[in-house]
N, C-alpha and C positions, 0 to 999 in steps of 0.2 A: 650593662651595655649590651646593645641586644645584637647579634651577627646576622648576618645573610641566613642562616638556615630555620630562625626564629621568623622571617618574612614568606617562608613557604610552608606553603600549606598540604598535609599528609592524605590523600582519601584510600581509607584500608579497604581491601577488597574490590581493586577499579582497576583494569575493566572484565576484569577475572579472580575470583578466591586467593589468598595467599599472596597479590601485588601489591605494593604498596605505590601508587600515583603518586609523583611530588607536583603538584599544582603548581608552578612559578609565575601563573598573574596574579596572586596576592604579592607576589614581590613587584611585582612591573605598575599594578596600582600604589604603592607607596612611595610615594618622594624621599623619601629617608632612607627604606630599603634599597630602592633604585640608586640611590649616589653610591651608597655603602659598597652596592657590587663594582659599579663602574671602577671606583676610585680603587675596589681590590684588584680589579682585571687591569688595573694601569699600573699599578704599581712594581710591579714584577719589570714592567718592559718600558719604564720613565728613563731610562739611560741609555737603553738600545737605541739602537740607529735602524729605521726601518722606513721603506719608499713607500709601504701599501700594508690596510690593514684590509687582510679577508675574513668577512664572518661568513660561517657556514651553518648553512639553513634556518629555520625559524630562528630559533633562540639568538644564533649565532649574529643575526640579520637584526634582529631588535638591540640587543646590546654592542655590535662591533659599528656603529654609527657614530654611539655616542662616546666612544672609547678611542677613533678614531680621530673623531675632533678634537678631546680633550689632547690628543698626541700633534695636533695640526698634520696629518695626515689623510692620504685619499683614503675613502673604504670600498671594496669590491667586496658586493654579493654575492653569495656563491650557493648552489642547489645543488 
C-alpha cells in the first residue's frame, strides 16, 4: 500500500547543494495520491465541530478546498 510520501517526488541538490526539494505536484497530479492526502487531512478533524476551514498559502490553498468540502464547510484563503 503506497502512502503520501511514496507520491512525492525528492530533487537532491535543488535549489542549492546539500537541499533536498520535495516536489508535491507529483502528488497533486495523481488521483489516488491526491485522495490519500485529503482523506488523511480529514481524518484527524471528522468529529470536530468547526465554522471555517483556513488553508494557508499555496499548498495550504490547493488542499484546504477540497478538505473543506469534504467537511461541508466554508474555506478561507489565506496569504
Amino acid at each position: 500500500m503506497k502512502t503520501v510520501k511514496d507520491y512525492i517526488r525528492t530533487i537532491p541538490d535543488f535549489p542549492h547543494e546539500g537541499i533536498m526539494f520535495r516536489d508535491v505536484t507529483t502528488l497533486f497530479a495523481d488521483p489516488a495520491g491526491l485522495r490519500l492526502v485529503i482523506d488523511q487531512l480529514l481524518q484527524p478533524y471528522a468529529a470536530v465541530q468547526v465554522d471555517k476551514l483556513v488553508g494557508l498559502e499555496a499548498r495550504g490553498c490547493i488542499l484546504g478546498g477540497p478538505v473543506a468540502y469534504e467537511l461541508g464547510k466554508a474555506f478561507v484563503p489565506s496569504r
